[in-house]
N, C-alpha and C positions, 0 to 999 in steps of 0.2 A: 504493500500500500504506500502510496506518494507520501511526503513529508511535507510539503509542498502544494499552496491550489495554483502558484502561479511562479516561475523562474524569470526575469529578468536577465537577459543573457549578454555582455560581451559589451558594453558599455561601459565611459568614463564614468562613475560615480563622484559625485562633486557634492562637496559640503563645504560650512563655515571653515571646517579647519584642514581641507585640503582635497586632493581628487586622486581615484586610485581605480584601475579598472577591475574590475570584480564583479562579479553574479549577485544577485538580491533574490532572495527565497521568502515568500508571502505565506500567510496560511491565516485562515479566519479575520483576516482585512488587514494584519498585520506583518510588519517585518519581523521575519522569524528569523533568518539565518542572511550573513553577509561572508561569502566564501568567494575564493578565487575560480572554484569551477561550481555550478548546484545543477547535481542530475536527478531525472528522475520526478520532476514534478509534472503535474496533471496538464497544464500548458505553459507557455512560450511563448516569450518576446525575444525576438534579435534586437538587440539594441546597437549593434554592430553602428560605428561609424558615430554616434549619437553621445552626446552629455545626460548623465541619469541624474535627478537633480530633487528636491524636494518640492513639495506640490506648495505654490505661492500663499503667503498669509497676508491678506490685505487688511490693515486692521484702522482703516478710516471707509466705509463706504456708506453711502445713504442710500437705502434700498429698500423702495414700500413703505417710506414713510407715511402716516397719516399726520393730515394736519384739518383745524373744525373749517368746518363750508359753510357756517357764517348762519346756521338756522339747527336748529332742535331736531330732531329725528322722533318717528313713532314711540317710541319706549321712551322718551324726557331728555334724553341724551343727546348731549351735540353730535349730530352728522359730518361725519368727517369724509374727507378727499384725500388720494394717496397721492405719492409719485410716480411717475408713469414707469418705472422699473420695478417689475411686481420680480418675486423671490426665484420664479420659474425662469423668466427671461435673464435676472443675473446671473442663476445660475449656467446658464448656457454661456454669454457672455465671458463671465470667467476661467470656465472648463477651457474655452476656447483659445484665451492669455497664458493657461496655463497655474492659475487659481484657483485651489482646493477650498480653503477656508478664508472666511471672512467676519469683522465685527467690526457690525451695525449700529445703528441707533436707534434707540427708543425714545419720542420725545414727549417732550411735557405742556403743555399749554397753559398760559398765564391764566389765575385763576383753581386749575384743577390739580389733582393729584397726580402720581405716576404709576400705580398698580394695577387701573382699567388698562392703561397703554401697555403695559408692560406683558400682558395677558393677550390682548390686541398682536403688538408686535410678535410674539412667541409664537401665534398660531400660523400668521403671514408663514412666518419663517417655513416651518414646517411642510409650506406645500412647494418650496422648491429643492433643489438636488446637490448646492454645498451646503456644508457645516459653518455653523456659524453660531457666534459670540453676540453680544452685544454690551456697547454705551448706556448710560442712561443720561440724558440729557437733562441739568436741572436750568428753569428758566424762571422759576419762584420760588425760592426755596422760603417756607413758610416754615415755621416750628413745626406742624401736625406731618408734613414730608418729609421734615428730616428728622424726627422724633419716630415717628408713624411706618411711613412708606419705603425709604432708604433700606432700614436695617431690611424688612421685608425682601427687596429683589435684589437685595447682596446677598442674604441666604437661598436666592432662585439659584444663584450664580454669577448675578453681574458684577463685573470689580472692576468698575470704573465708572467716574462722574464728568459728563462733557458739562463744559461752559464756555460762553459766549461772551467776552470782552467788546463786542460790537454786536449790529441788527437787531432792528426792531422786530419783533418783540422779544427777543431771546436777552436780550444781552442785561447783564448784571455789574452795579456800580461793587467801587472793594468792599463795601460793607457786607452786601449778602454773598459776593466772590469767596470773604473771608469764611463765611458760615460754612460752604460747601466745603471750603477746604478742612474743618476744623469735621464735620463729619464726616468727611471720605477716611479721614486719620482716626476715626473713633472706629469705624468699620473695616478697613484694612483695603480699602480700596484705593486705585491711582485716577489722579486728575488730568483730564486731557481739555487743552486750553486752546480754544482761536482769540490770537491774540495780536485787536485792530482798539485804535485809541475810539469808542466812539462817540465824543462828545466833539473830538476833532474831526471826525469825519463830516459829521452833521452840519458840523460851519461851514467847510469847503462846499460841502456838496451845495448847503443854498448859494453859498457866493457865487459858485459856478453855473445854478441855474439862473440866478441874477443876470447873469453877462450872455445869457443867452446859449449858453456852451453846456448841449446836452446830449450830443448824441455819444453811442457804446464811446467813445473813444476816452470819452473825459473821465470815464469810470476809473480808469487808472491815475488819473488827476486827484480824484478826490479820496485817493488813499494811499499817499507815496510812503516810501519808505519807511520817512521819521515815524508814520502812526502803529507801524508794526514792532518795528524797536524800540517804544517808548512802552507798549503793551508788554513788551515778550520784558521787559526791564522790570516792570509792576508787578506782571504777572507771577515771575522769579522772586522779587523779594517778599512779596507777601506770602509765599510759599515755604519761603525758609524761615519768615516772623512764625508761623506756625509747626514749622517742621511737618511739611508736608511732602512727599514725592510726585512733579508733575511731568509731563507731557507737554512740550507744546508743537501741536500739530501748523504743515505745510508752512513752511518758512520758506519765506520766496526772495529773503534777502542774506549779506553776509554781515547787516548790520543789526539782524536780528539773532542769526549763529552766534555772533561775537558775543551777544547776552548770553546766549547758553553757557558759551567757551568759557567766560568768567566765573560765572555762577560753579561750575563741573570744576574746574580749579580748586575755590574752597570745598571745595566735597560735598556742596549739593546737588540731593539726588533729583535731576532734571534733565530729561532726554529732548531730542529734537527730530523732526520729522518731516521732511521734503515729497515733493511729487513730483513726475516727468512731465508735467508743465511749465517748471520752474527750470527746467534746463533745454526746453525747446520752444516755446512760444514768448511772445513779446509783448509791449505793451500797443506797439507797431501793426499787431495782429488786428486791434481792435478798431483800426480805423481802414480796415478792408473794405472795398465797395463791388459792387455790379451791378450790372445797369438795370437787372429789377429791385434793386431792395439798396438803392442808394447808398449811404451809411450804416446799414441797417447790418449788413453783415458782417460785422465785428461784433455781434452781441454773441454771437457764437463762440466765441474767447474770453466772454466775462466769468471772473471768477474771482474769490476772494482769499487771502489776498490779489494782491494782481498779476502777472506777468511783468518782467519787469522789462531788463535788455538783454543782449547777448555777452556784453562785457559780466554783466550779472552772474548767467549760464556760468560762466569760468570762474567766478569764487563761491558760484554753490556745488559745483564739483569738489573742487577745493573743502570745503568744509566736510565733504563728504570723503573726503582722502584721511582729511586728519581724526573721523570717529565722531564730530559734533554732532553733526548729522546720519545718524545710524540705522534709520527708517528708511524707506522710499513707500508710500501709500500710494493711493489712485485718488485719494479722495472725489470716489465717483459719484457727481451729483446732477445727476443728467434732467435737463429742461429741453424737448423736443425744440426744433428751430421754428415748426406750425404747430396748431392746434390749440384747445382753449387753453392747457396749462404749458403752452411754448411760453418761447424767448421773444416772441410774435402776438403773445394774445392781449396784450393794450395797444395793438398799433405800430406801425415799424417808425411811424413817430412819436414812437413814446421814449422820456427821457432816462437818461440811463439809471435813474434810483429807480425804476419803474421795471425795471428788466430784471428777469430772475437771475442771479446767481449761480453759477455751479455749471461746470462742465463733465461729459461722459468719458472716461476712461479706465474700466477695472480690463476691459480686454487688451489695452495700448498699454500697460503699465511695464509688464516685463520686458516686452520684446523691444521697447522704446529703451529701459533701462540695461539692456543686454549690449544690443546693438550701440549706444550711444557709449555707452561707458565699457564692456568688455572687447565688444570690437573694432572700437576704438582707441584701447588701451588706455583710457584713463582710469579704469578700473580691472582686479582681477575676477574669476571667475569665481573665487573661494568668496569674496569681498560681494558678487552678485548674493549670495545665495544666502549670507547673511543679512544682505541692506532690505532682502525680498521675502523674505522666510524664517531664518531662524532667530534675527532681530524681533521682529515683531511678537512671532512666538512665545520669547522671553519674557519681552515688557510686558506683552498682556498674560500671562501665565497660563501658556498653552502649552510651553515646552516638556518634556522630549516628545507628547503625544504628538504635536504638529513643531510643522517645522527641521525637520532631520530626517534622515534617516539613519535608522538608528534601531538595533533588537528592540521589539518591545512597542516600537511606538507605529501609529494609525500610516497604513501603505499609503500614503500620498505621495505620489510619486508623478515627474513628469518627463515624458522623450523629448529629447531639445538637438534639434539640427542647429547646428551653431555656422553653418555654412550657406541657410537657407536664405533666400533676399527674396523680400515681399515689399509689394508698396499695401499700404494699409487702406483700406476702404471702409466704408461705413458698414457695407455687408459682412465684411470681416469680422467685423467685432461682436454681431450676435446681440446688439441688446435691444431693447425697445425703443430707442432714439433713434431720431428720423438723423443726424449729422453725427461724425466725430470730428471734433478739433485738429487732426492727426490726417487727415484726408490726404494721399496724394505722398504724403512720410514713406519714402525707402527705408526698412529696417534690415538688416542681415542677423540672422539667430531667428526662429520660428519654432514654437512647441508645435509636436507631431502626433502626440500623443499624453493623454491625460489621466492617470489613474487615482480615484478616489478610494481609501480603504480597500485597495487588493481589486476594485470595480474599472474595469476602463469605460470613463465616461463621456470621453471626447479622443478620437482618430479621426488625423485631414482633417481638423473641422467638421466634423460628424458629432454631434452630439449624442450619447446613445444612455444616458441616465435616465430614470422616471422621475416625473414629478413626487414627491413627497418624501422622498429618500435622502435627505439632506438632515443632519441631526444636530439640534442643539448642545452644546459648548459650556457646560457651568464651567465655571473657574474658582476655586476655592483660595484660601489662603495663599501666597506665596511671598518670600523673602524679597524679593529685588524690591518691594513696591513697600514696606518696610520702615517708618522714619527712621532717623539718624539718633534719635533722644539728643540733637543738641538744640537748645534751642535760647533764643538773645535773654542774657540774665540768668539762665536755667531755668526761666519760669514757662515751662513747659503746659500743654494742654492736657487736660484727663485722657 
């Protein structure tokens, strides 16, 4: 009788901490055996020619969010609207980049609690075909949710708290910033921060509608630089006034790295987190025209923070060489370019606070990050596969289940032609959005092949997974996420 449901044969094997050609032996969804020769199992992969890598952990994506429609619903309840990436189509989407697992968000609405959402979100989750974790977004943190509800869906599983430094209506001034922090550290959970000045933003922005200067382009006007490095500057030391461990997500400057760089010197515990927008698009993007949609097509590159320039690109690699930057996410927030909840649906003269936020990319993330940085040599292949997979794994405490391969831990695994060159298309990426931002991008590295727990769920672009086979992600306790007990005075928190 086989040992073995599945051999992986004759492939580089690549991890965080090096690459060695060797066979991978599977059995009940998991890596069982990592040998130089595995006979004898039930089937067969040649991997021959091919990079054997760990199946991707995106651990920012927006997916199926609900948010209220603005009226009550039959049962008393506000009527909520999703995003147009329901659980099934990302899962396709990512099988397709080469993306096993992902954590989501669950969000909160001003006014309400987090436990209907959070039961909401759980179920989405479940009708599609990756695994996945989640955030939980706080946007009001009231004594009865973080007294009440918090401790509640950290013993579901979640062990992490998103906050908003900016956007209406998410965003939270330091006082209640501070409260979040002081309960993620009473629960054991990590804070993960977008961090834009937003009282600064708000004056720009009307000054700028003021002068008339409203179309996508100005979006990047109205939030340079200085407001993300004065946030990621706040965001950090309020952090460490509490002794808290944070996160702060998509840094699209190296003047906001530089915050972390400092901060990671005195030995606080604060990570950083980039996206392949930030090393490929521009601020330049957003002032794209064509002769149907005027200035219109740059709204298609809006994102927060912003794209900046290319001289940019070169010191967020940089930051990414020296360990600052130890993530690479997708942060996938996809807003179709038509329809009612497009980047189109107030009007293509509608001015740029008016235009949603957020671009599509959990399918573009690797093969952008492969191609841009491995086959280009600004990065090595061991350094891919951590910035993509076993980084994130870590922070969010998925590790050695996701993230590795490794005896023991969940068969995620992914086939990578490292020689293949694709130009990327919107059909390529498999998601629900009518554009990708990436249109028309030669990448060289292309997954061929996708395996979920021991499943192959994506060959060529085939998706071959069912809906509902996708399993949630509890996360219990873990070390890295940990205060430091040092805190200004010693007067520490409970």
């Amino acid at each position: 009788m086989s040992d073995h449901d599945l051999a992986i044969r004759g492939g580089l094997v690549a991890t965080a901490f090096g690459a060695v050609r060797c066979d991978i032996g599977i059995k009940d969804g998991r890596i069982a055996t990592i040998a130089e020769t595995i006979e004898g199992a039930r089937r067969v992969i040649d991997a021959g020619g091919l990079y054997v890598l760990p199946g991707g952990v995106d651990s920012h994506c927006h997916i199926e969010e609900a948010s209220p429609a603005g009226h009550t619903g039959p049962d008393g309840k506000p009527a909520v609207t999703v995003m147009e990436e329901s659980f099934e189509s990302a899962s396709a989407s990512a099988f397709a980049g080469g993306t096993t697992s992902v954590v989501c968000f669950i969000p909160q609405w001003k006014g309400f609690g987090i436990w209907d959402r959070y039961q909401d979100a759980r179920r989405r989750g479940e009708r599609g075909m990756l695994d996945f974790a989640f955030h939980q977004i706080i946007s009001d943190p009231t004594d009865a949710v973080l007294r009440d509800e918090v401790p509640r869906v950290v013993a579901e599983g979640v062990r992490s708290l998103k906050v908003f430094l900016t956007y209406e209506p998410l965003h939270l001034g330091d006082a209640d910033y501070i409260k979040v922090l002081v309960a993620a550290r009473q629960h054991g959970c990590l804070v993960t921060v977008h961090c834009e000045n937003y009282d600064a933003i708000g004056w720009r922005t009307k000054a700028l509608l003021a002068a008339g200067m409203t179309a996508p382009t100005y979006h990047a006007w109205s939030r340079p630089r200085v407001v993300e490095r004065e946030a990621t500057h706040r965001a950090i030391a309020l952090a460490e006034f509490v002794d808290q461990p944070i996160q702060i997500f998509h840094v699209s400057c190296a003047e906001a790295a530089e915050e972390i760089a400092r901060a990671q010197a005195r030995g606080v515990k604060v990570w950083g987190e980039t996206c392949p927008q930030y090393i490929t698009l521009t601020a330049a993007d957003m002032a794209r025209t064509n002769p149907r949609d005027g200035g219109f097509e740059g709204a298609k590159f809006m994102c927060s923070p912003a794209p900046r320039d290319t001289a940019e690109h070169a010191r967020i690699w940089e930051m990414i060489r020296r360990g600052t930057l130890d993530v690479v996410s997708s942060d996938h927030c996809g807003f179709s370019f038509e329809g009612p909840r497009g980047k189109a649906a107030q009007g293509r003269d509608a001015s740029f606070e008016k235009i949603p936020n957020g671009i599509p990319g959990l399918a573009a993330r690797l093969p952008i990050l492969f191609s841009e940085g491995v086959s280009k040599g600004r990065i090595g292949l061991e350094e891919f596969v951590r910035l993509t997979s076993t980084n994130p794994a870590k922070l969010m405490g998925l590790y050695p289940r996701k993230g590795a391969i490794l005896p023991g831990g969940d068969a995620d695994v992914v086939l990578w032609d490292p020689a293949k060159k694709v130009t990327i298309t919107n059909a390529l990426m498999q998601h629900a959005i009518d554009y990708t931002p990436y249109e028309g991008l030669e990448v060289t590295g292309w997954p061929v092949t996708t395996i979920r727990r021991g499943e192959v769920v994506m060959r060529d672009g085939a998706v071959q997974a069912a809906p509902g086979t996708g399993r949630f992600l509890p996360r219990g306790p873990y070390d890295m996420v940990k205060p430091r007990g040092i805190a200004p005075d010693g007067f520490g928190v409970p």
